[in-house]
C-alpha positions in Angstrom: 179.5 48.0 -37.9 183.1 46.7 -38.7 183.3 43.2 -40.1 183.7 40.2 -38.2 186.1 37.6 -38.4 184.1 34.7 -39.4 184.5 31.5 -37.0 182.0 29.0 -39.0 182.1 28.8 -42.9 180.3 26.3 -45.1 181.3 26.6 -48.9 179.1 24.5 -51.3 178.4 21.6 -48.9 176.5 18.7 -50.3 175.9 15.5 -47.8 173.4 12.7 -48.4 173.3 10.1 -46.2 172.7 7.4 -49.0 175.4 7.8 -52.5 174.9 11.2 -53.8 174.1 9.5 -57.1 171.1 7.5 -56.4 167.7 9.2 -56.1 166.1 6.6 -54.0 168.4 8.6 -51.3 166.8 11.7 -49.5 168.9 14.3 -49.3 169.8 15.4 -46.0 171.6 18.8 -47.1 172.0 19.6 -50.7 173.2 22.5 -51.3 174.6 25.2 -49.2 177.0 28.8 -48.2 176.9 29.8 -44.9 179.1 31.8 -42.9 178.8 32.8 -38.9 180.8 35.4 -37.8 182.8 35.2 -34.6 180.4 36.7 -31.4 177.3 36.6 -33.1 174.5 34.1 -32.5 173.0 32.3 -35.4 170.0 31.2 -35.6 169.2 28.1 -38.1 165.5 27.9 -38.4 164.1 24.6 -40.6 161.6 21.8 -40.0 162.6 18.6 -38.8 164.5 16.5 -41.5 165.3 19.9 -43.1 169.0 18.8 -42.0 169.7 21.0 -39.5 171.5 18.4 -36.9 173.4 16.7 -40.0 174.2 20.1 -41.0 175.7 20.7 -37.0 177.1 17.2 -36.9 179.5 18.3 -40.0 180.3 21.3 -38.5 181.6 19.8 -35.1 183.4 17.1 -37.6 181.3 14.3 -36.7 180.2 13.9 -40.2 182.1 14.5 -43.3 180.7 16.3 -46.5 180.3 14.5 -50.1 181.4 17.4 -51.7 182.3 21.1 -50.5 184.5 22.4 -47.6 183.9 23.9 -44.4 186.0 26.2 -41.7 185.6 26.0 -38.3 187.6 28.5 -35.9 190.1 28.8 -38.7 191.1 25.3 -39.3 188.7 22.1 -40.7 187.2 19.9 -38.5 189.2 17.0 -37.7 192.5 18.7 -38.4 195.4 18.1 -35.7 195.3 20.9 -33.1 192.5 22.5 -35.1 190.8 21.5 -31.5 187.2 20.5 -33.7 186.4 18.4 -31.9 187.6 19.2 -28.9 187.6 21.4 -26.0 187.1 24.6 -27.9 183.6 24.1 -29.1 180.8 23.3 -26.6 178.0 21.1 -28.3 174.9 19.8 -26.9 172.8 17.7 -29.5 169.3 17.2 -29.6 169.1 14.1 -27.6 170.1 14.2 -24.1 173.4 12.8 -24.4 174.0 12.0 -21.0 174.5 8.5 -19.0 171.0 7.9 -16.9 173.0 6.4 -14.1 175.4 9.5 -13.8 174.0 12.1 -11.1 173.8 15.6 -12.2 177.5 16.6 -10.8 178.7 13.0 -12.1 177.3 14.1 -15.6 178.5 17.9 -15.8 182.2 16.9 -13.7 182.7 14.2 -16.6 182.7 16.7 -19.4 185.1 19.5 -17.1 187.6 16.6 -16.8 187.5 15.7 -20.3 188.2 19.4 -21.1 191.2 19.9 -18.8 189.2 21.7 -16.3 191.0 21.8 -13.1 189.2 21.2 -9.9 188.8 24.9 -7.9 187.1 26.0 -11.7 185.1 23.1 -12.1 183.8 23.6 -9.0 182.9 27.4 -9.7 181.4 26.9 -12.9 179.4 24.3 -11.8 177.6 26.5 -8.9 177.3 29.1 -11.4 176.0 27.2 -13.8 173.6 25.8 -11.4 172.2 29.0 -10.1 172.0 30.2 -13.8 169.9 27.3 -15.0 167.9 26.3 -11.6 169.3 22.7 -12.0 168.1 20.0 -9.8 169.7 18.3 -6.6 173.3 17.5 -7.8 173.0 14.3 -6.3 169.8 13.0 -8.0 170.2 10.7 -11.2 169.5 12.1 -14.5 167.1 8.9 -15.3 164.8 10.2 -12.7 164.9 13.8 -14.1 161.6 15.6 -16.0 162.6 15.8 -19.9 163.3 19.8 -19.0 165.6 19.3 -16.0 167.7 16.8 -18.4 167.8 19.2 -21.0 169.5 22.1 -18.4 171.7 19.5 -17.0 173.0 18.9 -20.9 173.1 22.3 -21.5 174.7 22.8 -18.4 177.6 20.6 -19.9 177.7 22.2 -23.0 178.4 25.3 -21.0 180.9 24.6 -18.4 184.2 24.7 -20.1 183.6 28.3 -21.7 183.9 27.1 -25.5 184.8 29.7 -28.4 182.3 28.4 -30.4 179.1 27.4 -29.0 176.4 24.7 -31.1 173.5 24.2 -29.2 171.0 21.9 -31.0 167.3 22.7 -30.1 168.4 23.5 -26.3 164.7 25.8 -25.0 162.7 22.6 -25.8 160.4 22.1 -22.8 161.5 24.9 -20.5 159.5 27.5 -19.1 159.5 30.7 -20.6 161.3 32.7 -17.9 164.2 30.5 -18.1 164.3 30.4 -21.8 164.7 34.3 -21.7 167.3 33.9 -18.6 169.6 31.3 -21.1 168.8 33.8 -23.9 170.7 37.1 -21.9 173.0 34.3 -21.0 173.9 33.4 -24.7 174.2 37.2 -25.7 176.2 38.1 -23.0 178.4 35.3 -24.1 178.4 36.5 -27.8 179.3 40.0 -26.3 182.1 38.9 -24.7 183.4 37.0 -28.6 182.2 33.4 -27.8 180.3 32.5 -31.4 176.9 30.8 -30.6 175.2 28.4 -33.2 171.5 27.7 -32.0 169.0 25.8 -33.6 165.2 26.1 -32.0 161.6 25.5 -33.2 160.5 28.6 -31.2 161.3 30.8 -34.4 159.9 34.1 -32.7 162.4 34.1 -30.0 165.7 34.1 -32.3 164.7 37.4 -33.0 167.4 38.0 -30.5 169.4 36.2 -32.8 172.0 38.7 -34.9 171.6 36.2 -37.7 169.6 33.8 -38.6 169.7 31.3 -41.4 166.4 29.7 -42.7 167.0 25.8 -43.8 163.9 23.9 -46.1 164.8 20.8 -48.0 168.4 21.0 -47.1 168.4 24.1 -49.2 169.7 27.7 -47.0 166.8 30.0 -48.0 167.9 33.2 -46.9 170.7 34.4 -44.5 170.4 37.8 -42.3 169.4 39.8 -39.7 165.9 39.1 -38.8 165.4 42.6 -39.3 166.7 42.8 -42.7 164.8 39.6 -43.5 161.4 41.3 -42.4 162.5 44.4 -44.5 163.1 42.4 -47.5 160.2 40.4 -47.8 158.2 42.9 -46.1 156.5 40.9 -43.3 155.6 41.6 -39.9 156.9 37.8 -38.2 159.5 35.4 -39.1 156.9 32.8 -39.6 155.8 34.8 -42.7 158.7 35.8 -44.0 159.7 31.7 -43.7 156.2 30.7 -45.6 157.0 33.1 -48.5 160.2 31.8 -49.1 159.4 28.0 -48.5 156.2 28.6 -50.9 158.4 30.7 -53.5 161.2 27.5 -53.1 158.1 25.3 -54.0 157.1 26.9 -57.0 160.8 26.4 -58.6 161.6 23.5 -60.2 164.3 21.3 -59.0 167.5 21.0 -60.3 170.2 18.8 -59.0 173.3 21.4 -57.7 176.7 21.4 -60.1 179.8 21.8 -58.1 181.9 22.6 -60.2 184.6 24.6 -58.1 187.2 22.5 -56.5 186.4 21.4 -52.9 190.1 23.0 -51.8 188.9 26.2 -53.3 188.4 29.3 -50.6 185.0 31.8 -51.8 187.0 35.0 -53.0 184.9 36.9 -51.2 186.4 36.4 -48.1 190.2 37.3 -47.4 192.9 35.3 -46.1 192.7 36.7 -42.5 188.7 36.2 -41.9 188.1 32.8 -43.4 191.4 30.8 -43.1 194.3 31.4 -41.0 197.7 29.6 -40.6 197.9 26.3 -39.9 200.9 27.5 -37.6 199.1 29.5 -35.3 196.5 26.4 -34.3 199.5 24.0 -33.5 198.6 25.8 -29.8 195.1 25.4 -29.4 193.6 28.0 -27.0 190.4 29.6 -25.0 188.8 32.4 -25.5 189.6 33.4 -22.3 193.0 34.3 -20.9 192.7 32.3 -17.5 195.0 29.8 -16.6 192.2 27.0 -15.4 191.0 27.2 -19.2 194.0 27.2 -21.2 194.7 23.6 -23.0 198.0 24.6 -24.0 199.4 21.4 -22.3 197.9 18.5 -25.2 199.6 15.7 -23.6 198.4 16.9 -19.5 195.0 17.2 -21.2 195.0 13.9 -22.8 195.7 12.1 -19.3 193.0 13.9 -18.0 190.8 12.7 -21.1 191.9 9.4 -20.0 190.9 10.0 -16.2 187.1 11.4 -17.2 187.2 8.4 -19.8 188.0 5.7 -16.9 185.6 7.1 -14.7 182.8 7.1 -17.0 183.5 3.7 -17.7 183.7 2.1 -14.1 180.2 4.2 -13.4 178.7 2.7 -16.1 179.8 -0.7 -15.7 179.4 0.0 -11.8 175.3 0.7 -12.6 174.5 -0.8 -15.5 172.1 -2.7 -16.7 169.2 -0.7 -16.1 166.4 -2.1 -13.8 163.0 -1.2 -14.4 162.6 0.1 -10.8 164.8 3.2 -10.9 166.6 2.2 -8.1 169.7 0.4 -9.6 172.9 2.3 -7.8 175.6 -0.3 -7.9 173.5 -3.4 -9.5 175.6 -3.6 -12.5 178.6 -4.1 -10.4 177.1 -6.6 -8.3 176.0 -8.4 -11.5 179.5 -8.6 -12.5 180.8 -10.0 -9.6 178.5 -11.6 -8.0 176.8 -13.5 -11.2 179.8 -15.8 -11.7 179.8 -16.8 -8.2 175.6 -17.7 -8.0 176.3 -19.6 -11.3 178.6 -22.0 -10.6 177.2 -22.7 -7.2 174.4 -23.5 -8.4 175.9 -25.8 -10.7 177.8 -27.7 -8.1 175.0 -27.7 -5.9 172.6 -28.7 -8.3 174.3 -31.1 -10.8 176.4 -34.3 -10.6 175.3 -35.5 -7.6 173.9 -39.6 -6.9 170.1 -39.0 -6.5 169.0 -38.8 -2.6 166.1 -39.8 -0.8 164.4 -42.3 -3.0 161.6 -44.0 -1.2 161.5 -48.0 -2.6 158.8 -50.3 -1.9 160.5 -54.0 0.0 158.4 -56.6 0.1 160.5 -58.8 2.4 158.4 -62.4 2.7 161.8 -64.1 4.1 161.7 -61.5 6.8 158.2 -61.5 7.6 157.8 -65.3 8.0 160.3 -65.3 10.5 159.3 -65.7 14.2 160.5 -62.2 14.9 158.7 -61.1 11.6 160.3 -57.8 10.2 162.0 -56.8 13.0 164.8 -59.5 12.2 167.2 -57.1 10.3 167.3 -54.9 13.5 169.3 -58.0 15.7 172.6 -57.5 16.1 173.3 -61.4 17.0 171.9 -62.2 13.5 174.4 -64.3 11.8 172.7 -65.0 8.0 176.0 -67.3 6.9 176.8 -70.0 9.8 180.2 -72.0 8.2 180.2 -76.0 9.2 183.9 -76.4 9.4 183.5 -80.4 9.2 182.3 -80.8 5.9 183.2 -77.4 4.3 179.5 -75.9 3.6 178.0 -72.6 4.8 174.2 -72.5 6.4 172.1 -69.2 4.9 170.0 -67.6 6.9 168.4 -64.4 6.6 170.4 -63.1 3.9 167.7 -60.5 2.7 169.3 -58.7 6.1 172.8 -58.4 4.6 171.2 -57.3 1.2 169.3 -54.3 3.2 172.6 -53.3 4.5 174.6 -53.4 1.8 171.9 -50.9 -0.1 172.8 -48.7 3.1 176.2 -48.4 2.4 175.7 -47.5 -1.7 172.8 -44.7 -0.7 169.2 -46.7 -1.1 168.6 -47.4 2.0 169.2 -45.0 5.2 167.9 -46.2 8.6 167.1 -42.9 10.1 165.1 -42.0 6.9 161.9 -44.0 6.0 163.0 -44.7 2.2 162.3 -48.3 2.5 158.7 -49.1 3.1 157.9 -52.5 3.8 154.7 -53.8 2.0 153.1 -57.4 2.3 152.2 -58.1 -1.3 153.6 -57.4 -4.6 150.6 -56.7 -5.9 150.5 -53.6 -3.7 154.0 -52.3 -4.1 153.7 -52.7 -7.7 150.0 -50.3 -7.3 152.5 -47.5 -5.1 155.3 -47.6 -8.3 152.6 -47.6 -10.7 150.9 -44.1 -9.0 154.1 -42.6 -8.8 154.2 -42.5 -4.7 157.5 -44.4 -5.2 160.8 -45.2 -7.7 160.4 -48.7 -7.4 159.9 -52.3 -5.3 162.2 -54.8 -4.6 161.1 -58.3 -3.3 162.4 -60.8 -1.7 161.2 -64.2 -1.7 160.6 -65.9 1.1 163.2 -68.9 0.3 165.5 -66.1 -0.7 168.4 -67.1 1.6 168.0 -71.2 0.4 167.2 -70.0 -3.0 170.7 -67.8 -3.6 172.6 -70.8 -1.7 170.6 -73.6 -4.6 172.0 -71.4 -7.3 175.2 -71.4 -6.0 175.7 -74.7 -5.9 173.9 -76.1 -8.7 174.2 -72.7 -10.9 170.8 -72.5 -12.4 167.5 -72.1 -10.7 163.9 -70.5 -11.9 163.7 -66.7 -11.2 161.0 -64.9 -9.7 161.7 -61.4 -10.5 159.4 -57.8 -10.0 160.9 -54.4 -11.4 159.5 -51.4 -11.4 160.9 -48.5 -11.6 160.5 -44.6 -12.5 162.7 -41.8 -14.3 165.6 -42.5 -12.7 165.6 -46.6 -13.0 169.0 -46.2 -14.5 170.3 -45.5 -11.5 168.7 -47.5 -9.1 169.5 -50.3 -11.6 173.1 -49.6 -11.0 173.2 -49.2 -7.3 171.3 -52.6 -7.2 173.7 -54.4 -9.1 176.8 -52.8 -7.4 174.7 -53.7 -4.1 174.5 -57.5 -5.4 178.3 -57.8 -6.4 179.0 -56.4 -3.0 176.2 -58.6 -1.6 177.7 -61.9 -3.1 181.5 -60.8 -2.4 180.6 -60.6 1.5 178.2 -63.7 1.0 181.4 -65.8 -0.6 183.9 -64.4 1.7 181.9 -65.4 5.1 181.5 -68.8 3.9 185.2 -69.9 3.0 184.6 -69.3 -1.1 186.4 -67.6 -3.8 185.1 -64.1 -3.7 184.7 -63.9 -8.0 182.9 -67.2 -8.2 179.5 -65.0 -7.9 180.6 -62.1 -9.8 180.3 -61.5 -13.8 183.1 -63.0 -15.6 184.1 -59.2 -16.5 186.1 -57.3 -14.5 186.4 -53.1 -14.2 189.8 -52.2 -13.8 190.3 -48.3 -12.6 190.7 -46.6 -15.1 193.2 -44.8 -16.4 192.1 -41.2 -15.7 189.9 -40.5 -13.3 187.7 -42.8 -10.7 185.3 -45.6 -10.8 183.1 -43.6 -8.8 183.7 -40.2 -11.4 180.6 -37.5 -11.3 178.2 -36.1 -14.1 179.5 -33.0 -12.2 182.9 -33.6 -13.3 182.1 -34.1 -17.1 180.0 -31.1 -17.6 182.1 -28.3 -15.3 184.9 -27.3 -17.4 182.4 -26.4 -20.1 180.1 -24.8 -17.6 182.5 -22.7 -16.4 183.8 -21.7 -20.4 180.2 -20.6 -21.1 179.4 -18.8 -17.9 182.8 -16.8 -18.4 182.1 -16.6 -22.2 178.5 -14.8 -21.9 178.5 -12.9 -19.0 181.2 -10.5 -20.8 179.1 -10.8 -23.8 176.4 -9.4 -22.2 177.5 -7.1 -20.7 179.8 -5.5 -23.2 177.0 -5.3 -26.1 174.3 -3.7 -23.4 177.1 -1.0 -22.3 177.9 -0.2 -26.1 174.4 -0.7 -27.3 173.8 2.1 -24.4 176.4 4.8 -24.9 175.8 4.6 -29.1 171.7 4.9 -27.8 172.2 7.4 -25.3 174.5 9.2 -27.5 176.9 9.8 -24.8 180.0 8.2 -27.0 179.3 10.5 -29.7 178.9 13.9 -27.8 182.4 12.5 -25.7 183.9 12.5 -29.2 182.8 15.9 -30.0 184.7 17.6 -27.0 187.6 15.0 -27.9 187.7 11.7 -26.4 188.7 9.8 -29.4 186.8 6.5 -29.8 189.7 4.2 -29.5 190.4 5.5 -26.5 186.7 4.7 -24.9 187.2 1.6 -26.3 190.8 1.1 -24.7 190.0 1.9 -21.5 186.3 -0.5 -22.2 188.6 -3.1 -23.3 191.0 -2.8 -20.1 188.0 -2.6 -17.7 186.4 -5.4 -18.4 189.3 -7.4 -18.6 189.9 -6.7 -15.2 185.8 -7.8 -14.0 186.9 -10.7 -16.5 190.5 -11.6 -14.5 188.2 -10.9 -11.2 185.3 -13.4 -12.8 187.7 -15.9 -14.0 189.6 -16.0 -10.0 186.3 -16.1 -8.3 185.4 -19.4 -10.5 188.5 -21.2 -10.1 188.2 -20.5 -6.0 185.3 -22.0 -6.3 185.5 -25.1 -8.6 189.0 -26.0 -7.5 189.2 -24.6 -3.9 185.4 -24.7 -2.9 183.9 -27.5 -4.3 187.2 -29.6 -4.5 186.8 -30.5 -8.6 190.0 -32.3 -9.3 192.9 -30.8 -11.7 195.5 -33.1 -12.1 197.3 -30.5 -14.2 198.5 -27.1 -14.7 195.7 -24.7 -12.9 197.4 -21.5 -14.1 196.9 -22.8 -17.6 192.8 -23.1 -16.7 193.2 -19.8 -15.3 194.7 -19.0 -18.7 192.0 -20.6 -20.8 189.3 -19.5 -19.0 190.4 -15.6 -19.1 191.0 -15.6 -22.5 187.3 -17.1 -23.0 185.8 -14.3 -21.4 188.2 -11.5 -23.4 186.6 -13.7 -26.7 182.9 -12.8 -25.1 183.8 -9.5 -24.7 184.8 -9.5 -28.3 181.7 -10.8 -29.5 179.7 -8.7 -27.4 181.3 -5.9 -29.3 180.1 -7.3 -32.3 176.6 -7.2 -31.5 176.9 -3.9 -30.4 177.9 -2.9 -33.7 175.2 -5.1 -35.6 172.4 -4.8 -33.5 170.5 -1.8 -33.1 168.5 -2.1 -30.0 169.1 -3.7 -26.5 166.2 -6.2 -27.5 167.5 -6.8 -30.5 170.9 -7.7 -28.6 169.6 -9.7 -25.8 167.5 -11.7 -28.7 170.6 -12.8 -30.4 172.8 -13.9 -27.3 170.2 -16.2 -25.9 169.3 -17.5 -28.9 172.8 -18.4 -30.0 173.3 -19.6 -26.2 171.0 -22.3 -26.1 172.5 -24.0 -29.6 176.3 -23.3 -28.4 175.3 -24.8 -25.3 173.2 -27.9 -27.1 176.1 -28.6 -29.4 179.1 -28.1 -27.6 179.2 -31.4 -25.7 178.3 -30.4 -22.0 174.7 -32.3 -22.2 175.5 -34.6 -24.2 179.1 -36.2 -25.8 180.2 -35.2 -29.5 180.4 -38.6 -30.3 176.2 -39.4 -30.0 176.0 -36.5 -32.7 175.7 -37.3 -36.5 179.0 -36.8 -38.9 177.7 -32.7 -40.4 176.2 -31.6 -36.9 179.7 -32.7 -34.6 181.9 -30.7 -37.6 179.3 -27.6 -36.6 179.8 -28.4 -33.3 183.3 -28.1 -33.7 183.3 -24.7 -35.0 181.7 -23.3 -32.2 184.1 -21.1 -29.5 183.7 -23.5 -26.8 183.7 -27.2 -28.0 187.2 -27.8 -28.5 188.3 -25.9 -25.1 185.7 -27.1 -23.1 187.8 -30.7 -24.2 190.6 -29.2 -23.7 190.1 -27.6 -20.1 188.9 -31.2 -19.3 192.4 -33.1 -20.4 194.2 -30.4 -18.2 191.8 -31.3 -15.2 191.5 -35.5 -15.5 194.8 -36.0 -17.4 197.1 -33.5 -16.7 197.9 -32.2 -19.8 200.4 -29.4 -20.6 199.9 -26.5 -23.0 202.4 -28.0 -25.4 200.3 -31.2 -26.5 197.4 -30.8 -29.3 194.5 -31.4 -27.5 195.5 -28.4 -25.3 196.4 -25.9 -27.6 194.0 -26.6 -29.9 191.6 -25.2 -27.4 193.7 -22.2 -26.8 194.2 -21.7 -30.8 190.4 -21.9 -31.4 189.6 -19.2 -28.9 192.1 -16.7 -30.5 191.2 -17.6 -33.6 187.6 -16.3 -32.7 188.3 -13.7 -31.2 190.5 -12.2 -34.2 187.5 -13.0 -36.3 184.8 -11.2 -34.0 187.4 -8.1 -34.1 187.9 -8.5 -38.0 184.2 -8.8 -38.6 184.0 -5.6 -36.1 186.1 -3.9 -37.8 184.6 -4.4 -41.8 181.3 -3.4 -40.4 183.0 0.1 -39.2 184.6 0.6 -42.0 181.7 0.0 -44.4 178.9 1.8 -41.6 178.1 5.0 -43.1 177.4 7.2 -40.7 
């Protein structure tokens, strides 16, 4: 038989995946010569941990070798228009490899676009391929596939572009015999036809169909051949015995640590020019092995928009379903998460916080009223006049005046008519028994010389007082109302009887202030730092569980195998979810400014501003744990439990100011304190982006967000892989 070009060689390779120098390391492939000819099917037999999908990983140029060289197709891996990666070899790893919330023609159509494929051949191969390999419903989502029906569907993907070179990594696992000798006739048609055809399996009997096959132990290639002229050299009957011979007779021998001497730019003299290593010139044009127009990649720059198109559209299905549910059932929840998460937040912020407490039941104990002739119902007479003024000598007759006081606890919220908050009881004793169960917030009681009482201390300024309070959680703010409800008690009191209005009132008086209202809400205070943290860790979240997902799935690193080069995924990430964060960051300012009426006194395109470029600084540090954490637990551990001390510390429950000297300079640090201040001078006091207390917040958000990228970026640079 004539010899073969050879499409795969691997000269001397030596990769660890600790230092090569350190012996605390296992090796993952020591020492090794291989070459695969082009349309043959190789067969690499080993153990798991032998190295056999490090060894494939280097080959597709996913990996790079400590020491030695290796030829793929002609050219090195990685090499510009070597195509490796790229479209012209087909790789399925051992995991699956493909996005659970893709359907099967999602997951299959992704890969043909990423390769070029146009849409009449796509659409062939895809039948064909799903005839050849009994695939399931093309509609059906690979999460809810059998382990076997995943594992067609990814080598269904591997398939569809009709690669030269073919590395299929353990792809008969789980399937049913007949099948696995269907995919078998497949594969050597395929080789017949000069596609080269890299398979690694644990079924070592059935690569006896192999033309080669290369035995791997300990990283170490123990013999390369035929299987025939394997059996004939170690004169066995099965593969299995013929690989125990040599594994035992590599056991015996002691271990030496491989020299490699030669350097790694040397080419094995064995092999000529024109089978190992071709001109670089003639893979400036990288090509098919097939002649047909809906394969040929000649057009880089058509191909890479259409990269970008698969590459878009995986994105917006992932971010589209993702997260996963636990139900299986999860087809659009990841979109509705983004968009609709922002909006449940913030109204049930506004709904829920900032508001005057309602419907607080007091206890009265009104004697005044109930030794009057029409006993309580008193209040209720219109013709009631509690101040009567006597013109002649310039003094005022009270009457009644616990009536007036009622009312004017109407008109500040403690007391509603229609609403039986106020319960009258006849003794204090018993009031004070309701407060001290709980059944009510407090008692009030008036005396019943209340009216001739107020009009004593008036006049002669100082009299004994007879005072009950009781009160509950939220005496604070009955306190207050009462007092406001007694300044505006006295005012009307002083005004109906011919007196200066301030004689009764505390020798302080509120102006309005500055910025703001007399009458400004909790709500006010704490939204502009709601609304930074809700559009700072909802892009957080959702960026580190998409990442955290591809890297899991291993979908990222099988799309940069066939070409998609990783700063492109995480271009068109980036791009994305800046637009869910622009979509976010509208839907909160509808609602806090348009909605819910929260009051901006400045610019509101520079809150639009801040708050977008909040959520692009989540984003950033969702990347980050992506890249440092190694689990979705491990992620979703980390965000809530830096939420909670962000949120503590950043002055939205509680001001700066209460905090101790070392804690408010933490605070300070963190990415929302300073914004959160700063958002609220543009809302209360109108600030532009040109004073400090603005831009301060604007400079501390892209100041952490260059450091989450920095930090990203030393931790990819350092990873080994």
């Amino acid at each position: 038989m004539a010899a073969r070009p050879a499409a795969v060689v691997v000269e001397r390779a030596c990769k660890h995946y600790g230092r090569p120098n350190k012996s605390d390391h296992k090796p993952v492939l020591v020492h090794l010569n291989m070459t695969v000819e082009r349309g043959i099917i190789y067969g690499l037999l080993g153990p798991s941990g032998c190295g056999k999908t490090t060894l494939l990983s280097c080959i597709v140029g996913r990996r790079s070798l400590d020491s030695g060289n290796i030829w793929v197709l002609g050219g090195r891996p990685g090499e510009k228009g070597s195509g490796v990666p790229g479209p012209r070899v087909g790789y399925m790893p051992q995991d699956i490899a493909l996005v659970g919330e893709f359907t099967v023609r999602d997951a299959i159509y992704y890969f043909g676009r990423i390769y070029g494929m146009k849409t009449d051949k796509l659409k062939e191969r895809f039948h064909f391929l799903s005839t050849l390999l009994e695939l399931p419903n093309e509609g059906r989502l690979i999460k809810s596939l059998s382990g076997g029906q995943q594992r067609r569907v990814s080598l269904a993907a591997a398939l569809v572009h009709e690669p030269e070179l073919l590395i299929l990594d353990e792809p008969t696992v789980g399937l049913d015999p007949v099948l696995r000798e269907r995919i078998w006739e497949f594969l050597s048609e395929l080789a017949r036809a000069g596609t080269t055809v890299i398979i690694t399996t644990h079924y070592i009997d059935e690569t006896k169909q192999a033309h080669k096959i290369g035995l791997l132990r300990d990283g170490q290639l123990l013999a390369e051949d035929s299987p025939e002229e394997i059996l004939r050299k170690f004169d066995c009957d099965t593969l299995e015995d013929a690989f125990l011979k040599l594994a035992l007779r590599q056991h015996q021998m002691p271990r030496r640590r491989p020299t490699l001497t030669a350097s790694p730019d040397v080419i094995p003299e064995s092999m000529s020019n024109d089978v190992c290593y071709q001109s670089r010139d003639s893979f400036n044009i990288v090509t098919s092995s097939t002649d047909s127009d809906d394969n040929n990649f000649s057009n880089i720059s058509l191909r890479r928009k259409l990269d970008l198109k698969a590459t878009i559209t995986f994105q917006v299905l992932t971010i589209k379903e993702r997260p996963k549910d636990c139900s299986g059932r999860s087809k659009g929840r990841g979109l509705v998460f983004s968009v609709l998460f922002p909006i449940i937040q913030i109204v049930a912020f506004f709904s829920a916080v900032g508001h005057d407490p309602r419907d607080l039941r007091l206890a009265v104990v009104n004697e005044e009223a109930a030794f009057s002739p029409l006993g309580l119902d008193i209040c209720k007479n219109s013709s009631l006049k509690p101040i009567v003024r006597i013109e002649e000598d310039d003094t005022c007759e009270q009457y009644m005046l616990s009536c007036w006081f009622l009312e004017e606890m109407e008109k500040k919220g403690l007391y509603q008519a229609s609403i039986t908050n106020i319960l009258p009881y006849n003794t204090s004793e018993e009031a004070k028994s309701a407060v001290s169960t709980g059944k009510l917030y407090g008692a009030l009681r008036f005396h019943r010389n209340f009216s001739s009482a107020l009009a004593e201390r008036l006049h002669d300024g100082d009299v004994p007082d007879d005072v009950l309070e009781e009160n509950h959680q939220i005496r604070n703010f009955i306190k207050s109302q009462l007092y406001k409800t007694y300044s505006a008690f006295t005012k009307r009191s002083m005004k109906a009887c011919g007196r200066v209005e301030d004689l009764a009132q505390m020798p302080v008086r509120f102006e309005d202030p500055i910025y703001g209202s007399m009458e400004a809400q909790m709500m006010w205070f704490m939204a502009p730092g709601v609304m930074i943290t809700i559009i700072f860790f909802l892009p957080a979240m959702v960026t580190s569980t998409l990442m955290i997902g591809d890297r899991l799935e291993g979908v990222w690193e099988r799309s940069a195998v066939a070409g998609v080069k990783p700063r492109e995924m995480l271009h068109v990430h980036i791009a994305l979810q800046a637009a869910v964060i622009l979509l976010q960051t509208a839907e909160m300012m509808a609602l806090a400014y348009g909605g819910y009426a929260l009051p901006s006194r400045g610019s509101l395109a520079a809150c639009a501003l801040l708050l977008f470029l909040q959520g692009v600084c989540g984003m950033c540090y969702g990347f980050l744990l992506s890249i440092y954490c190694s689990s979705y637990s491990m992620s979703f551990f980390v965000v809530t439990g830096s939420f909670y001390p962000m949120i503590l510390l950043c002055g939205i429950l509680w001001p700066l100011e209460g905090m101790s000297f070392g804690l408010r300079i933490i605070a300070l640090t963190l990415p929302f304190t300073i914004p959160s201040n700063s958002l609220r001078d543009i809302m209360e006091k109108g600030a532009s982006i040109s004073e400090p207390s603005v831009y301060h917040g604007f400079l501390v958000t892209i100041a952490w967000t260059i450091v989450t990228l920095s930090l990203c970026s030393l931790r990819l640079k350092f990873k080994k892989t």
